[in-house]
C-alpha positions as CSV (number, residue, x, y, z in Angstrom):
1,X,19.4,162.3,-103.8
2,X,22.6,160.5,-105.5
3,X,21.6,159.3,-108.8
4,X,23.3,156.0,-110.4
5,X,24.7,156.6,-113.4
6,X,23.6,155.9,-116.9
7,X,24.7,151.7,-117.0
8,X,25.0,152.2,-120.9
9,X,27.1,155.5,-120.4
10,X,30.5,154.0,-120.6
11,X,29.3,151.8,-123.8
12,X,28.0,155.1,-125.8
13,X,30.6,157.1,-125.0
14,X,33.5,154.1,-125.8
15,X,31.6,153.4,-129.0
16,X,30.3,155.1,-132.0
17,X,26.8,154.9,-133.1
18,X,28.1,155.6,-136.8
19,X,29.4,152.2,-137.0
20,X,27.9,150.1,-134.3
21,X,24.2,150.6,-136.3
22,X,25.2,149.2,-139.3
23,X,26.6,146.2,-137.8
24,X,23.5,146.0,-135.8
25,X,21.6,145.9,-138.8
26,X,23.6,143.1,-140.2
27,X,22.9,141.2,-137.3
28,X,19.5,141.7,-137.3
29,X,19.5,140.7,-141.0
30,X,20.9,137.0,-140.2
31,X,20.0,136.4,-137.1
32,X,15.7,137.6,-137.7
33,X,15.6,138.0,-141.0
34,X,17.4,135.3,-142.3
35,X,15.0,132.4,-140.6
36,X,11.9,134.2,-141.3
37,X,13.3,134.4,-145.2
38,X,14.2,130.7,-145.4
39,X,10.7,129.4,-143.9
40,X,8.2,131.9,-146.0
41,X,10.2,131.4,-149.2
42,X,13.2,128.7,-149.0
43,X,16.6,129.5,-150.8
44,X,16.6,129.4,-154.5
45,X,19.2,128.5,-156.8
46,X,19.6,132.1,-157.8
47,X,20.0,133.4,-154.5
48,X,22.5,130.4,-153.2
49,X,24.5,131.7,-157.0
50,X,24.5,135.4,-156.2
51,X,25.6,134.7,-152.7
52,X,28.6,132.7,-153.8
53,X,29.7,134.9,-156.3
54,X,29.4,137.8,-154.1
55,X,30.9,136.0,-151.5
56,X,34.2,135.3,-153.7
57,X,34.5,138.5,-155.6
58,X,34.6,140.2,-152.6
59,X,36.5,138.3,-150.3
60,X,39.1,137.7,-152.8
61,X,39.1,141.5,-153.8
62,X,40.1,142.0,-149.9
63,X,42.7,138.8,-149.5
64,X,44.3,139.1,-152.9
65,X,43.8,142.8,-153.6
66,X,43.3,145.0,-150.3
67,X,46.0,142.5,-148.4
68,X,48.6,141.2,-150.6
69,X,48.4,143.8,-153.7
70,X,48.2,147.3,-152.1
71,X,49.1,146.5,-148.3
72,X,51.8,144.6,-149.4
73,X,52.8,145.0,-152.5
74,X,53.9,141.4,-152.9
75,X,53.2,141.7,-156.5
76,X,52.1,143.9,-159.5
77,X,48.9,144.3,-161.4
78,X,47.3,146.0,-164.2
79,X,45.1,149.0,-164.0
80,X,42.2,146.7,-165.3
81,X,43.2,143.9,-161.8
82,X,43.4,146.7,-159.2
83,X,39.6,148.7,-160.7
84,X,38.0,145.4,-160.1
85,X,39.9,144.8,-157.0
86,X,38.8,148.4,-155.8
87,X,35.1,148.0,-156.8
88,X,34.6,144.6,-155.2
89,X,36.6,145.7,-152.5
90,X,34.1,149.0,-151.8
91,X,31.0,146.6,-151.9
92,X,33.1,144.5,-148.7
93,X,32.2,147.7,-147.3
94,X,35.6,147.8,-144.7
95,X,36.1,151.1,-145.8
96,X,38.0,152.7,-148.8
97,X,41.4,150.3,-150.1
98,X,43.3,153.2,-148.8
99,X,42.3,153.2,-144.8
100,X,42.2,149.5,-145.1
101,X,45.7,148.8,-146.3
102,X,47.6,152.0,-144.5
103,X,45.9,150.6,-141.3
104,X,47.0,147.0,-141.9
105,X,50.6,148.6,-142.3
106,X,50.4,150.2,-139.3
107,X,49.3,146.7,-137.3
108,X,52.0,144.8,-139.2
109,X,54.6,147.8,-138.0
110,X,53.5,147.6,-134.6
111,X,52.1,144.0,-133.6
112,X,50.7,143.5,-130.7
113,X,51.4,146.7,-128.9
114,X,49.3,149.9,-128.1
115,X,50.1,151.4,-131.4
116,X,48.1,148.3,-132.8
117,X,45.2,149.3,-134.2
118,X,43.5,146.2,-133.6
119,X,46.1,144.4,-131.4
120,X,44.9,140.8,-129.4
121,X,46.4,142.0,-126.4
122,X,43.1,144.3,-125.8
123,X,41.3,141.3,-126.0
124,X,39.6,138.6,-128.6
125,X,36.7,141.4,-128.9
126,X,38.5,144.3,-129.2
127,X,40.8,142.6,-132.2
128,X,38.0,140.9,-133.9
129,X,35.6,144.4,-134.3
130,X,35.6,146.5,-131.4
131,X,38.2,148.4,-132.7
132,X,35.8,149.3,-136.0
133,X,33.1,150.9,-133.4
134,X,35.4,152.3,-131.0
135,X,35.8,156.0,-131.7
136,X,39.2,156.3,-131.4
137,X,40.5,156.5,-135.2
138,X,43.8,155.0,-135.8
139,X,44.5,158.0,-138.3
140,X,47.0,155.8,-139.6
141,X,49.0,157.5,-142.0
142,X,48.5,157.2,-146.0
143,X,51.7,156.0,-147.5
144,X,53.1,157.9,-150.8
145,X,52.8,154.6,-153.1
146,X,49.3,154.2,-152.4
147,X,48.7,158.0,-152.7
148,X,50.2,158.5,-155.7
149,X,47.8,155.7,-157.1
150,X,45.2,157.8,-158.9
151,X,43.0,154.3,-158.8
152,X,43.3,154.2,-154.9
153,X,42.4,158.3,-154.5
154,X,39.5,157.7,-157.0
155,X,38.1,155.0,-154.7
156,X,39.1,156.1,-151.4
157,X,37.1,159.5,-152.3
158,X,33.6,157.6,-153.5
159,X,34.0,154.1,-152.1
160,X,30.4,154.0,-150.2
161,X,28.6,154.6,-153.4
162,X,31.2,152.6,-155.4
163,X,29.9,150.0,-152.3
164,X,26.4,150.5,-153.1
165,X,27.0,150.1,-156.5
166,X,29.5,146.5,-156.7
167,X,27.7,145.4,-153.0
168,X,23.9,146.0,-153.4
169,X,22.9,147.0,-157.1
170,X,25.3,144.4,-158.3
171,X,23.4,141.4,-156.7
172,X,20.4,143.0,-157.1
173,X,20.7,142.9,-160.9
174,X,21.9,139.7,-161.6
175,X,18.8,138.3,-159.3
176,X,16.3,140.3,-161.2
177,X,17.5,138.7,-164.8
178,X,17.5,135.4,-163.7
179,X,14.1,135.8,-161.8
180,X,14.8,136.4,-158.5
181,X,15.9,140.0,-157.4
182,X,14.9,140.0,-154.0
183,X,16.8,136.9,-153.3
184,X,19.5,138.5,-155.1
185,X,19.9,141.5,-152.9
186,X,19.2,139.9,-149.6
187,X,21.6,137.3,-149.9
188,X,24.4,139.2,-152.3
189,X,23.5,141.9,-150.0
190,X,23.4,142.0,-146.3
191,X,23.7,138.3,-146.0
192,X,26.7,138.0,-147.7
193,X,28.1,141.3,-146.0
194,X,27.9,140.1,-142.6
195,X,29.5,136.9,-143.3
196,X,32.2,137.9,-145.4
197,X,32.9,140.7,-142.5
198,X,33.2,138.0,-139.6
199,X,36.0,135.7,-142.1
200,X,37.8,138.5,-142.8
201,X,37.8,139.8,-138.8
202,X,38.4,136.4,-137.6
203,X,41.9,136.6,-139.0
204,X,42.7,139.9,-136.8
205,X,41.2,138.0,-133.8
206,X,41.1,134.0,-133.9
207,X,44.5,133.7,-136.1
208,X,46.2,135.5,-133.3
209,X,45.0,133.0,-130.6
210,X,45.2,129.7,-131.7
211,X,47.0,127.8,-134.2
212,X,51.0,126.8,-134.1
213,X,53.9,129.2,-135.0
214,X,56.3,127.3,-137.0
215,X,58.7,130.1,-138.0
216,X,58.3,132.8,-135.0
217,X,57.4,133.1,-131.7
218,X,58.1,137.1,-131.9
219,X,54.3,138.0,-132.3
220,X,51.0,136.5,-131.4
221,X,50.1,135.6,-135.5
222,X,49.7,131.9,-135.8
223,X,49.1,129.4,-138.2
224,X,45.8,127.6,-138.9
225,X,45.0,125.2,-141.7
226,X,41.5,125.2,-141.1
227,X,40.8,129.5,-140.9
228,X,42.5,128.9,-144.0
229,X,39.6,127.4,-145.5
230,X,37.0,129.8,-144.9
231,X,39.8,132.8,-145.0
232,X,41.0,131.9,-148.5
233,X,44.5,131.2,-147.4
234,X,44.7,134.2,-144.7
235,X,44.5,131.8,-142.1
236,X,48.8,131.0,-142.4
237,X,49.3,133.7,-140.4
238,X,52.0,133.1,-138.5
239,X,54.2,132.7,-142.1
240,X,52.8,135.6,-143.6
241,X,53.8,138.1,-140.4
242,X,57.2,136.5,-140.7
243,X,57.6,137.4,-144.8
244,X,54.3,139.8,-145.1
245,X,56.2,140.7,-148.7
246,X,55.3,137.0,-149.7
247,X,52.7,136.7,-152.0
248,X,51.7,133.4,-150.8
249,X,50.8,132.5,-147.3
250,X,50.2,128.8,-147.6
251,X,53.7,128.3,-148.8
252,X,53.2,124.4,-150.0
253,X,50.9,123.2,-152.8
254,X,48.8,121.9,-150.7
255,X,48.0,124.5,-148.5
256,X,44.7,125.9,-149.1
257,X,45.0,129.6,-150.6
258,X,43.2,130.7,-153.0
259,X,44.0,134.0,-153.0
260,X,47.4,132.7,-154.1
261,X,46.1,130.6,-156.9
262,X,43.7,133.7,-158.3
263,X,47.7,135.8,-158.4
264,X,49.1,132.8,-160.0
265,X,46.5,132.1,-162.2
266,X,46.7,135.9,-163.2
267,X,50.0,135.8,-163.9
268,X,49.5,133.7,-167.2
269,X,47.0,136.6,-168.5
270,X,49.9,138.8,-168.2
271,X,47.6,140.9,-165.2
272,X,49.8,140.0,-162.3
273,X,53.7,139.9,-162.8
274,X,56.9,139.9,-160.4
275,X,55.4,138.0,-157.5
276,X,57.8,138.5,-154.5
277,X,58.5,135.0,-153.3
278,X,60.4,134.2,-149.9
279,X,63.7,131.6,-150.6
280,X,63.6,128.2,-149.5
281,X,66.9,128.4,-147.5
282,X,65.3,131.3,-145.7
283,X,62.7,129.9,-145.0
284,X,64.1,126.9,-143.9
285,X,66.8,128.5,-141.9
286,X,64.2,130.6,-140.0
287,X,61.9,127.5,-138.9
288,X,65.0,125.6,-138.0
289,X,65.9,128.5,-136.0
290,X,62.9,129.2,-134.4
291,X,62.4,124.8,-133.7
292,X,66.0,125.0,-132.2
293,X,65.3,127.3,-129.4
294,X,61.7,126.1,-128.1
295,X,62.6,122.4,-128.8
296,X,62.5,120.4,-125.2
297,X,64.8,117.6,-125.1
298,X,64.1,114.5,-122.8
299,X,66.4,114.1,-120.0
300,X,69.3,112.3,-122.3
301,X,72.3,114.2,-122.3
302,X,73.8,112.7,-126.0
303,X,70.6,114.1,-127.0
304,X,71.5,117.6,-126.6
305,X,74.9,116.8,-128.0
306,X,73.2,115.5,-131.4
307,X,70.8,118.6,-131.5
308,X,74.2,120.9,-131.1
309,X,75.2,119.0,-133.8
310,X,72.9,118.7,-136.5
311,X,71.9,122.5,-136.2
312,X,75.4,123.6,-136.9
313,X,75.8,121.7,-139.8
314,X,72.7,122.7,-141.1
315,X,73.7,125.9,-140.5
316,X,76.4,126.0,-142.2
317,X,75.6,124.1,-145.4
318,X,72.9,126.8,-145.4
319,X,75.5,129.3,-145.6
320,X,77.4,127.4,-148.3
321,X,73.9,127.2,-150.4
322,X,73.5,131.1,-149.9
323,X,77.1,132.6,-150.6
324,X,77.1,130.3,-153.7
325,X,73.4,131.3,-154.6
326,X,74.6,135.7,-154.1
327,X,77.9,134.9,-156.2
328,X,75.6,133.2,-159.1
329,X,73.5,136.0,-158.8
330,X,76.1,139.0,-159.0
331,X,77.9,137.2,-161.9
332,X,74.9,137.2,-163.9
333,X,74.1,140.8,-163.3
334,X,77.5,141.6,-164.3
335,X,77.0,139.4,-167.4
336,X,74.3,141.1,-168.4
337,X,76.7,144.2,-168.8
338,X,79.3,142.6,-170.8
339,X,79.7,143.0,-174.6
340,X,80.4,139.9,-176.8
341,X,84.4,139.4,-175.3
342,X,86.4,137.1,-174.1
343,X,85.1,138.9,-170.7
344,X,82.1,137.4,-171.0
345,X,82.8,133.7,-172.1
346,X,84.4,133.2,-168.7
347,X,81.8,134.6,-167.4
348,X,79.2,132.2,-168.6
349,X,81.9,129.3,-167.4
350,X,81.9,131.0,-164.0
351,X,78.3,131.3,-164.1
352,X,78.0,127.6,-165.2
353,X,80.4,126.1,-162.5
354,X,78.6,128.1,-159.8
355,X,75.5,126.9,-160.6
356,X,76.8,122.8,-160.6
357,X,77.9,123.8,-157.0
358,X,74.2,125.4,-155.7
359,X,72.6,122.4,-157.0
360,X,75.0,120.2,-154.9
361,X,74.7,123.1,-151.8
362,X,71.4,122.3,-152.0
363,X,70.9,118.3,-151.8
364,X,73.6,118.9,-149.3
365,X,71.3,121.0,-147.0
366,X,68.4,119.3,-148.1
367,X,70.3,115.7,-146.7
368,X,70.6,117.8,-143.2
369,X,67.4,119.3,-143.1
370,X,66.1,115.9,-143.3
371,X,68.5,114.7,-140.5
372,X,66.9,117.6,-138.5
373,X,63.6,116.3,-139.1
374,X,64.0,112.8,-138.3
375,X,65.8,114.2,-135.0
376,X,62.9,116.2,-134.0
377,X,60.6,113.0,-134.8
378,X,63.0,111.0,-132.6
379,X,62.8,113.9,-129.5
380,X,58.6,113.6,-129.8
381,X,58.4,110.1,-129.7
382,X,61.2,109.9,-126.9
383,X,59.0,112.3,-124.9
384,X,55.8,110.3,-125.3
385,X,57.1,107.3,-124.0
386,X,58.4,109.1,-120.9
């Protein structure tokens, strides 16, 4: 007699019990223990406290610190930034700082292809956590400047109790001295865990789905205004795989990113210091760029005519603004080397005049940037009325 095989088989031996209980247990947490928590005892203003600040210190010691300090390196920090980063970050519990960020190099190296470790192509489940309970193991590589971080090898060898420590005794403390420690721990705790996990996944997953991409169509990473929200500024995805070294990714001082605020903010304390920041032209030569191939033009021929035109002028008073902006640049470096001559006068008159002429390079771009845009506004409505 033929016996059927095992219907779970292919499941066990695809995933890995080591991970897939834990986030079981999470889910068990919110989805049972969560209702039956709120009806017998209600939330308190201790626990709805300890769940927010849990819920920030973490998140933000993953977006600001995980992502954009040691992934990245889109800026520096002091010794006293990157401990707390590195203990909030262990009670996130997605692994040590050093498997986080030497995998996220590794996805940003090789978007969306099978060297992905959590690439969209294998699907919205695979990219959003099946990757975490798979057993295959990346085994992504640990880059010298992280290793050579004696903060980052501290934390990468005890992050799980480090985890128990920031993630569970943490909450559990500050709800026991303000009268409510169970509270504490189950919302600062699991609570808090599993919600924080699904934000941060969702960028891996939903912010490679939907949302526009303004500056690239390269990739799958797109941007989202509203992930933003809940992914404290993650969620401008498509800008930040286009400049990853950007310490922003909501680029305008509107756009909701906090984790770019906190650097900012930081900066004034003296704890965060030579934040990497993408040019205007450059960015603003690469959206143009990016608009003038996937634009569709109505069926008017002048219009195509127009579009030729406007994009090479733009072009080329971006040019103008650059050159201008690499010759101010050099003749200040050399400045910097010159002794108190006659040399260096005409330098500073040099450095002067060049600097007149980059702030009339860049009204002059700015003028046919905004010729572009009123072009493109003209092409949308044209197309609506057809």
């Amino acid at each position: 007699m033929i016996q059927a095989p095992f219907p779970g088989g292919q499941i066990l031996n695809k995933y890995s019990l080591k991970t897939a209980i834990p986030f079981s247990v999470l889910f068990l947490c919110v989805c049972i223990g969560l209702p039956l928590y709120l009806y017998h005892k209600g939330l308190s203003l201790v626990s709805a406290g300890v769940f927010v600040f849990m819920f920030v210190s973490t998140l933000l010691s993953i977006t600001a610190g995980y992502h954009r300090l040691f992934a990245h390196r889109s800026y520096q920090a002091s010794p006293i930034l990157k401990a707390l980063f590195l203990f909030f970050g262990a009670g996130a519990f997605q692994e040590s700082c050093l498997k986080w960020s030497s995998e996220h190099r590794v996805h940003h190296r090789f978007v969306d292809t099978d060297k992905d470790p959590y690439s969209i192509k294998k699907g919205f489940f695979w990219a959003h956590m099946g990757w975490m309970l798979s057993k295959e193991d990346p085994k992504a590589p640990h880059p010298k400047d992280l290793k050579s971080d004696p903060l980052v090898r501290f934390q990468h060898r005890y992050w799980f109790p480090i985890g128990m420590i920031s993630g569970f005794g943490l909450p559990l403390a500050i709800g026991w001295s303000l009268g409510d420690p169970w509270g504490g721990l189950f919302f600062g705790g699991p609570v808090r865990i599993f919600f924080a996990h699904h934000v941060t996944f969702f960028i891996n997953s939903i912010a490679h789905m939907f949302g526009s991409q303004p500056y690239s169509t390269e990739g799958s990473a797109r941007d989202s205004w509203w992930l933003a929200f809940f992914t404290f500024g993650e969620g401008y995805h498509n800008f930040h795989h286009t400049y990853p070294s950007d310490y922003r990714n909501g680029i305008r001082f509107y756009h909701w990113d906090p984790s770019k605020w906190l650097i900012q903010g930081l900066r004034m304390l003296r704890l965060t210091w030579d934040l990497k920041r993408t040019p205007e032209e450059v960015i603003v030569r690469k959206k143009v760029q990016n608009q003038f191939v996937h634009i569709s033009l109505p069926k008017i021929q002048e219009l195509e005519a127009l579009r030729q035109k406007l994009y090479a002028e733009l072009m080329a008073r971006l040019d103008e603004f650059s050159q201008n902006k690499k010759a101010w640049i050099a003749t200040k470096r050399e400045m910097a080397t010159q002794k108190i001559t006659k040399a260096e006068h005409e330098l500073e008159h040099e450095l002067a005049r060049l600097k007149e002429k980059i702030e009339l390079n860049r009204k002059s771009y700015q003028e046919s940037y905004d010729n572009w845009k009123q072009f493109l506004h003209y092409v949308q409505k044209q197309r609506m009325a057809a």
